[in-house]
Z-matrix of the N, CA and C atoms (Angstrom, degrees):
N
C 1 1.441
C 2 1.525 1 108.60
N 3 1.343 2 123.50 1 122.37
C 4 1.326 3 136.58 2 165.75
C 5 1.579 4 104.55 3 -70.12
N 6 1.341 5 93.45 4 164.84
C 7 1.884 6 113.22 5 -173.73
C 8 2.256 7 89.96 6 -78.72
N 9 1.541 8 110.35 7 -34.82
C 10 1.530 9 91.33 8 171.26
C 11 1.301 10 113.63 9 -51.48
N 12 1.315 11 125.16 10 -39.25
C 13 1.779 12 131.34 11 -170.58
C 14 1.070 13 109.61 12 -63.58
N 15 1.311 14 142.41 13 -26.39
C 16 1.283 15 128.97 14 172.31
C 17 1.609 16 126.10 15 -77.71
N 18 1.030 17 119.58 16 150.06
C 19 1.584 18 118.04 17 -169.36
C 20 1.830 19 108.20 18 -120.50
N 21 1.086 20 140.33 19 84.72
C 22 1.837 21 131.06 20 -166.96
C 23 1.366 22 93.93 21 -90.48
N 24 1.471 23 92.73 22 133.35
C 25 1.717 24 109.18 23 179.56
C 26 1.764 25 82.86 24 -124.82
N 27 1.101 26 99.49 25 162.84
C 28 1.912 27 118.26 26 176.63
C 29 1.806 28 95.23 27 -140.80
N 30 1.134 29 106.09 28 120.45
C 31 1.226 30 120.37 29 -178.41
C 32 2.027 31 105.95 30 -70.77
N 33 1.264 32 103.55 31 126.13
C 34 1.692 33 115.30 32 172.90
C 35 1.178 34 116.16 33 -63.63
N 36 1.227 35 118.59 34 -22.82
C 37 1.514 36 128.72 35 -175.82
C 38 1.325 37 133.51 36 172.78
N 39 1.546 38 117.90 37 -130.01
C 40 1.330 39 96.34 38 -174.66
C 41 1.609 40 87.01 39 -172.76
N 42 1.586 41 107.04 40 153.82
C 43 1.716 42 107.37 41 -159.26
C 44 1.510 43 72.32 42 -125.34
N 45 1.665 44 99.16 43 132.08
C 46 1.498 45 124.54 44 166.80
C 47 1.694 46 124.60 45 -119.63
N 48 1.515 47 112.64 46 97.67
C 49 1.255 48 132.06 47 -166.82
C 50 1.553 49 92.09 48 -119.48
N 51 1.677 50 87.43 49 161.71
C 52 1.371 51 108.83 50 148.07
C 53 1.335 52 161.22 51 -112.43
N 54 1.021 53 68.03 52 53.79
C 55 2.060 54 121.03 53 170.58
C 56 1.299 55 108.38 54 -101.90
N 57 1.630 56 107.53 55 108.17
C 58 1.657 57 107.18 56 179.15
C 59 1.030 58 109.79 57 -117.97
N 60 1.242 59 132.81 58 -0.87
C 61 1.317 60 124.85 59 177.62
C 62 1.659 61 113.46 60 -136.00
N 63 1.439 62 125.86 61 172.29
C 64 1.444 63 125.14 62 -158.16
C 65 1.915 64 96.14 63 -73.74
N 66 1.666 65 111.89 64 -46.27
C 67 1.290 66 125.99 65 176.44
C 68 1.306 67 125.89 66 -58.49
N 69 1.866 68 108.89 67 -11.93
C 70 1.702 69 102.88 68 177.74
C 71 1.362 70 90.62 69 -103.37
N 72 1.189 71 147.83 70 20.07
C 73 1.483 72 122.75 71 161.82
C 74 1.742 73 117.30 72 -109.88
N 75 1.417 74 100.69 73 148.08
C 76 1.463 75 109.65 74 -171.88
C 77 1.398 76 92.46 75 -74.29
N 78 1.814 77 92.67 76 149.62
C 79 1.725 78 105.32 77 154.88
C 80 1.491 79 120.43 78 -38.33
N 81 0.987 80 127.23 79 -45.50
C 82 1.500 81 136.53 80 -156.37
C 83 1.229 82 106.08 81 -142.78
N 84 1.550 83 122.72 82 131.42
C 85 1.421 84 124.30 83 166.99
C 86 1.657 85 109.75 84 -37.36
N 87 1.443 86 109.85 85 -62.32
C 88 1.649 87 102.29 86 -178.07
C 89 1.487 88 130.76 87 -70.94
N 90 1.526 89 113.77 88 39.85
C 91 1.378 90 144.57 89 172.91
C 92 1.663 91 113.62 90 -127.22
N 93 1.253 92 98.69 91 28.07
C 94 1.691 93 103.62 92 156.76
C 95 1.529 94 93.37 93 95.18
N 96 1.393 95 143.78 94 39.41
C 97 1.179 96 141.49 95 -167.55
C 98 2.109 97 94.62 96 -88.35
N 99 1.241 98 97.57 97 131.19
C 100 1.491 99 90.78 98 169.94
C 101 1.964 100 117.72 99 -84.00
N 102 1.715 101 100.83 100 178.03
C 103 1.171 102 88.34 101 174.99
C 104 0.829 103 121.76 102 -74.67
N 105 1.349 104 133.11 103 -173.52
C 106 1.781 105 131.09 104 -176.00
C 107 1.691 106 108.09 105 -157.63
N 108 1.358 107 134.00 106 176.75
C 109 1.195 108 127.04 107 -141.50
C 110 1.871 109 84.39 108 -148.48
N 111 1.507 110 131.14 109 111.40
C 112 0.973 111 129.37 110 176.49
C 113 1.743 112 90.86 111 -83.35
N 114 1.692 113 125.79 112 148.69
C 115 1.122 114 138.94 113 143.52
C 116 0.983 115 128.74 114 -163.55
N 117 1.574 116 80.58 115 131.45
C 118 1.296 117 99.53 116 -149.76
C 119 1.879 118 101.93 117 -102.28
N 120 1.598 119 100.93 118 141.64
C 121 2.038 120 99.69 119 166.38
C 122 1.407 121 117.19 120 -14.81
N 123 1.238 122 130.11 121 119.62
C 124 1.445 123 128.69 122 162.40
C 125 1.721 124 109.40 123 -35.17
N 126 1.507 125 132.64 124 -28.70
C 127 1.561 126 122.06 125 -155.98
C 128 1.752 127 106.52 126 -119.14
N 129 1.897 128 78.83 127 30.40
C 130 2.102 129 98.13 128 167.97
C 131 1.372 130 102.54 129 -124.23
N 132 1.391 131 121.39 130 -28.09
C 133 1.570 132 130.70 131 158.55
C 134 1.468 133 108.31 132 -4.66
N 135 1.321 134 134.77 133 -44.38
C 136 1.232 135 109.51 134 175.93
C 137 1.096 136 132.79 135 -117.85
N 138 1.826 137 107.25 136 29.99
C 139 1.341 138 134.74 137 179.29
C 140 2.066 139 100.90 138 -83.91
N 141 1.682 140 88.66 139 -16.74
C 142 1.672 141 87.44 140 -166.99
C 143 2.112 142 100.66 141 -90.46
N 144 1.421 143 106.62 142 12.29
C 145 1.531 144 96.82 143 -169.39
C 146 1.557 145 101.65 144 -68.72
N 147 1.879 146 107.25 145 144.54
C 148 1.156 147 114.90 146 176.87
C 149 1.765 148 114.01 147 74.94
N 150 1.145 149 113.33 148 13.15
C 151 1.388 150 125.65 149 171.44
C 152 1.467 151 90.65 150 -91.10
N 153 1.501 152 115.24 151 127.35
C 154 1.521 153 119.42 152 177.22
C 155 1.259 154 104.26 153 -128.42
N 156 1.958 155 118.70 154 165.05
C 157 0.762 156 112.58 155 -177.82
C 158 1.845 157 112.59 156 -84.09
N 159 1.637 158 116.21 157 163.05
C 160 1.245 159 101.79 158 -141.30
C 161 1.284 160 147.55 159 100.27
N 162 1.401 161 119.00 160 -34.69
C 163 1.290 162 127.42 161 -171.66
C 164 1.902 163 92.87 162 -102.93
N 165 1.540 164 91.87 163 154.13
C 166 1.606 165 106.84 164 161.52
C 167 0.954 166 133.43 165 -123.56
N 168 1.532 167 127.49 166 150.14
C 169 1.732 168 126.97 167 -150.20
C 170 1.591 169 74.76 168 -127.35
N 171 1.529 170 82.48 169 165.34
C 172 1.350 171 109.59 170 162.31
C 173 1.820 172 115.46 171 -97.61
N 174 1.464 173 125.52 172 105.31
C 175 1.641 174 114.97 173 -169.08
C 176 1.659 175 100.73 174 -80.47
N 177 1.026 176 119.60 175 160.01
C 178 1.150 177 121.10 176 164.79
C 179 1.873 178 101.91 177 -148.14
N 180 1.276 179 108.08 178 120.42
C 181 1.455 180 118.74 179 -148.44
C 182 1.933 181 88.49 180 -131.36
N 183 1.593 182 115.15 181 148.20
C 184 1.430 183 127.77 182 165.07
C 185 1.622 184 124.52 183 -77.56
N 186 1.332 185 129.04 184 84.18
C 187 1.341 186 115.39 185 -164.46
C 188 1.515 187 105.62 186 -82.20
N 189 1.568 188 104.35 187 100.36
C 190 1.308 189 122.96 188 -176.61
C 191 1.266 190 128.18 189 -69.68
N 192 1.547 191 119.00 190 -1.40
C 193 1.274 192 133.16 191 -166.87
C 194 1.554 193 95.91 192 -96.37
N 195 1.361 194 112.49 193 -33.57
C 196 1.796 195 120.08 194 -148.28
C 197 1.759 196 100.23 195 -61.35
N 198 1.274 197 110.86 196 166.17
C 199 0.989 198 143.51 197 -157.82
C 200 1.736 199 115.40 198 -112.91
N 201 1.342 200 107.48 199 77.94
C 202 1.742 201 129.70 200 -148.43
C 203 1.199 202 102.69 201 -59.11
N 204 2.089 203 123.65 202 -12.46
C 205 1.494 204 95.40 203 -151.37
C 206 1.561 205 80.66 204 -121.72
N 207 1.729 206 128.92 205 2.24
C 208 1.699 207 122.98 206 147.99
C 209 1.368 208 119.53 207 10.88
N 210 0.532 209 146.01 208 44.74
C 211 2.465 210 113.80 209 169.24
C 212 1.119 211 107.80 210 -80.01
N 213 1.577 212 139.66 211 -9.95
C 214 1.142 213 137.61 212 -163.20
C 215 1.551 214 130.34 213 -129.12
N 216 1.063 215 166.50 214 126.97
C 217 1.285 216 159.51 215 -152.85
C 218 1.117 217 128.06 216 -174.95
N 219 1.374 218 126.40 217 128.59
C 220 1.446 219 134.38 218 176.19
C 221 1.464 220 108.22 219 -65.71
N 222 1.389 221 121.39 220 74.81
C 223 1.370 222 109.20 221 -177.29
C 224 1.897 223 134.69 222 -5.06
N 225 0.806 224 146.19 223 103.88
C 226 1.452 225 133.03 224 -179.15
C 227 1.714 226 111.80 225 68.54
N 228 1.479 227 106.29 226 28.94
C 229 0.956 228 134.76 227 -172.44
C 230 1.719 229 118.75 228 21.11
N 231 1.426 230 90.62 229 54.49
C 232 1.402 231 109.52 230 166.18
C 233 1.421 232 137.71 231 -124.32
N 234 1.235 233 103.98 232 122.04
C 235 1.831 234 112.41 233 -140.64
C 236 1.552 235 93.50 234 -60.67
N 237 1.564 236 140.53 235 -14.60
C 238 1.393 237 117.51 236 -144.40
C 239 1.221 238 85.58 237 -103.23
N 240 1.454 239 131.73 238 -8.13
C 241 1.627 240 128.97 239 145.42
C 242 1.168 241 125.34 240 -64.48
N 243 1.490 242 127.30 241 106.54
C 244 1.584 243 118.58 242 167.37
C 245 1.171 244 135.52 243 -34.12
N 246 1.491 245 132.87 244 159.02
C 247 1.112 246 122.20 245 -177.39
C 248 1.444 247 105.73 246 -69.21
N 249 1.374 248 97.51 247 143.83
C 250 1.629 249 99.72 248 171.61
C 251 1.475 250 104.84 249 -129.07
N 252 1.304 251 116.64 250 151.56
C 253 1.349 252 126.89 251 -179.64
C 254 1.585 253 114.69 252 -67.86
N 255 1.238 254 120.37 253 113.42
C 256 1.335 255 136.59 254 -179.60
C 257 1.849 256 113.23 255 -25.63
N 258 1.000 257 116.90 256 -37.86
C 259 1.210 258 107.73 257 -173.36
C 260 1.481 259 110.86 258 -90.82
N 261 1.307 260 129.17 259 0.19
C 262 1.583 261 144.45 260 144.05
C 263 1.444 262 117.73 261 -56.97
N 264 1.292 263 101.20 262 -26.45
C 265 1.956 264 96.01 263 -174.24
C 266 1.715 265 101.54 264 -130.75
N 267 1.408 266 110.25 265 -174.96
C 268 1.259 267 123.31 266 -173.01
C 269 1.657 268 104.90 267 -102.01
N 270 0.968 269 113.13 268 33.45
C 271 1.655 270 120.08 269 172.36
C 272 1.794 271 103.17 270 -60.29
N 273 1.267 272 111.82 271 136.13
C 274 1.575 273 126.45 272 -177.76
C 275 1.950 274 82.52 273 -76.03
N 276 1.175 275 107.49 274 -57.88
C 277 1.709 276 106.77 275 -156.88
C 278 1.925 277 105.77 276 -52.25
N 279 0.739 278 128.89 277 84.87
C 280 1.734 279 115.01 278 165.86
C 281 1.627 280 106.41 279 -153.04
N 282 1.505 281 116.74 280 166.04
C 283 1.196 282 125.91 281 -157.75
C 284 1.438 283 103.79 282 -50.11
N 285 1.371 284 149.13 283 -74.70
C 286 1.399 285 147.90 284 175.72
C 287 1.552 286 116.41 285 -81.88
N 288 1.483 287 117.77 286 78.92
C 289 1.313 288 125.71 287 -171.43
C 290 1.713 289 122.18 288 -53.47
N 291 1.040 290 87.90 289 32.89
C 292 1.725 291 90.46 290 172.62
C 293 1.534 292 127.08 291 -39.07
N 294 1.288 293 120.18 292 106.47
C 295 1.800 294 97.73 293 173.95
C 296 1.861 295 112.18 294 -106.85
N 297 1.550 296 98.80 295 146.47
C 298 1.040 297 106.29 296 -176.15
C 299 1.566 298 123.69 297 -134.30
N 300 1.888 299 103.25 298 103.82
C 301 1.363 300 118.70 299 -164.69
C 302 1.643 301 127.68 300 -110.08
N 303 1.405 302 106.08 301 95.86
C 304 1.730 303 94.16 302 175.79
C 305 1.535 304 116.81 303 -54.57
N 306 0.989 305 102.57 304 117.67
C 307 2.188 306 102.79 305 174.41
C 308 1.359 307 105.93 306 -110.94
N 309 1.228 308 119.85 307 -171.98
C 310 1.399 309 131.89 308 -164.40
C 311 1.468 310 97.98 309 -169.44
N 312 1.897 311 99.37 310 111.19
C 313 1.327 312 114.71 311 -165.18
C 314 1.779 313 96.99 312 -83.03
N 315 1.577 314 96.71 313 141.41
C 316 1.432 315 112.03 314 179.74
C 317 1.190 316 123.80 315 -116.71
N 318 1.124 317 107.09 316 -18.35
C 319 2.150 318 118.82 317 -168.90
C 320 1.963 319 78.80 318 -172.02
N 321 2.005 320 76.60 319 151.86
C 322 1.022 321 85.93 320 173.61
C 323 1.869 322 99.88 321 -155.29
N 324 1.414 323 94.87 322 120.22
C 325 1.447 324 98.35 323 170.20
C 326 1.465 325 145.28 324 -139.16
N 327 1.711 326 103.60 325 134.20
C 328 1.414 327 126.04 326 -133.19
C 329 1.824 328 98.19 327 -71.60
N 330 0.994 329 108.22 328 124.85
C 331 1.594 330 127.71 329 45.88
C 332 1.750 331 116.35 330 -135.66
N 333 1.331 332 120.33 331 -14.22
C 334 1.433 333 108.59 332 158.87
C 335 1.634 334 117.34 333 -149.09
N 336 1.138 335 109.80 334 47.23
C 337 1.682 336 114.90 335 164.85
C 338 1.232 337 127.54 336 -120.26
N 339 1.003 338 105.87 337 128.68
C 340 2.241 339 113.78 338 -177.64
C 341 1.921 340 79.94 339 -113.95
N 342 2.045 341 69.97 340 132.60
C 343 1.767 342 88.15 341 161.93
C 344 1.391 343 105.62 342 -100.00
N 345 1.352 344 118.88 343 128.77
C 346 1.770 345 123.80 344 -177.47
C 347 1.271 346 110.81 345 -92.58
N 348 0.860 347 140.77 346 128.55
C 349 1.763 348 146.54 347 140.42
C 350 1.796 349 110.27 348 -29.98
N 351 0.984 350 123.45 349 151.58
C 352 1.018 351 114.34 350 -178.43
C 353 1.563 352 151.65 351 -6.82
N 354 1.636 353 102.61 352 110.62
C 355 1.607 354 88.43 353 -159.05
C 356 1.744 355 95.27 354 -142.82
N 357 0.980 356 110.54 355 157.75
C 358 2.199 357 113.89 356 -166.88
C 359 1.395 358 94.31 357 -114.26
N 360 1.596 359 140.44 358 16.28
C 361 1.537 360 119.79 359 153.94
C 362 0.954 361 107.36 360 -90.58
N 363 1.588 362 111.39 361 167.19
C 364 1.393 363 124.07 362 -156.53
C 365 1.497 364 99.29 363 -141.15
N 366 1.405 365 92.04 364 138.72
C 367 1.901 366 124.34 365 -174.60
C 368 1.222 367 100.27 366 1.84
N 369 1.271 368 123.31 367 111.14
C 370 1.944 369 105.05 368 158.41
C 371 1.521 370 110.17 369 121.80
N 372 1.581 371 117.71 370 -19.52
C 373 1.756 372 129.94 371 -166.43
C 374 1.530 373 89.46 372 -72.86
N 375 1.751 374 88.70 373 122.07
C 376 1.702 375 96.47 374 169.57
C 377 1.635 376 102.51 375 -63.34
N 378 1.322 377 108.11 376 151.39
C 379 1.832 378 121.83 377 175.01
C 380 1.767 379 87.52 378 -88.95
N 381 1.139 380 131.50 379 142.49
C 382 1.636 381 142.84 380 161.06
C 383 1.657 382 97.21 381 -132.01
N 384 0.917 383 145.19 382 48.36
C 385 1.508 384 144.49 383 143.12
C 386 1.459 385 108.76 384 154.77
N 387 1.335 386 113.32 385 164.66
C 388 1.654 387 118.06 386 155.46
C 389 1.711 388 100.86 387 -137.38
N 390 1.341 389 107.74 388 154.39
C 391 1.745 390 111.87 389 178.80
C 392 1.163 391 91.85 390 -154.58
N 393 1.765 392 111.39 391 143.64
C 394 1.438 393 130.14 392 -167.17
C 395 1.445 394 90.54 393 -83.55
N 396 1.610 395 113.41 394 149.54
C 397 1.135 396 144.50 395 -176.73
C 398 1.967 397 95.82 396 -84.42
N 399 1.610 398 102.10 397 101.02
C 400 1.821 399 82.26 398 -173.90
C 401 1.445 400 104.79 399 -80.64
N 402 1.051 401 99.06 400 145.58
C 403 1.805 402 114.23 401 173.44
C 404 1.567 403 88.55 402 -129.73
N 405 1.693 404 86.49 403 135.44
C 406 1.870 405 114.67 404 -171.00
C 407 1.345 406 102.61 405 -65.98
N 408 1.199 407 118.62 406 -15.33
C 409 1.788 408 111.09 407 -175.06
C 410 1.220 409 121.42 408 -92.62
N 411 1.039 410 116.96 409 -18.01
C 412 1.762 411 136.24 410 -175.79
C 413 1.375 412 125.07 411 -105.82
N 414 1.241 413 127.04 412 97.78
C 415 1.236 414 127.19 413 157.51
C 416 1.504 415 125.67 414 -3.92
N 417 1.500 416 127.79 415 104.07
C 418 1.332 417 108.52 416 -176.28
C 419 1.942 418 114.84 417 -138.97
């Protein structure tokens, strides 16, 4: 591996739910996911201008727990589904654990935390980006 092959991300923050463990969070936010509290570094504070309440981002969070050497998975970890190759499903476990969460900002408090509406990371998931959800009607 060359020094091009490597990719350094620095995590923005950190999503604080109450979800503490890998087993209390739902597959899917719309499987009972609680709210959760994006916060983000004070010296991204003004990465959040014009973030209103209402609007939805796209999260993209480090699932630090996952399981790097994955390729394979019982979807929804149910055996009477074949294995399917990880990059077919939404399995947390696979080689670059990227997670990727639409939220829906609810509160927001200054100087760098959005409270989200339903979200399935759990206590502790570094934040590595947010991107506005474009909607064709709105200036963005």
């Amino acid at each position: 591996m060359t020094e091009a092959d490597v990719i350094n991300l620095r995590p923005i923050g950190v999503v604080r739910s109450t979800l503490r463990e890998r087993g209390d969070a739902p597959r899917q936010p719309h499987a009972g996911a609680p709210p959760a509290r994006l916060c983000l570094d004070r010296q991204f504070a003004d990465g959040l201008n014009r973030i209103a309440v209402g609007d939805e981002l796209m999260l993209l969070t480090w699932l630090h727990l996952a399981d790097r050497d994955t390729l394979q998975v019982h979807p929804m970890d149910d055996v009477s589904i074949p294995l399917t190759g990880v990059f077919a499903t939404r399995s947390s476990d696979r080689p670059n654990p990227v997670g990727l969460h639409r939220v829906a900002v609810v509160g927001i408090e200054p100087p760098a935390t959005l409270h989200v509406a339903a979200l399935e990371a759990i206590d502790g998931t570094p934040i590595i980006d947010l991107k506005a959800v474009i909607d064709r009607t709105r200036d963005s």
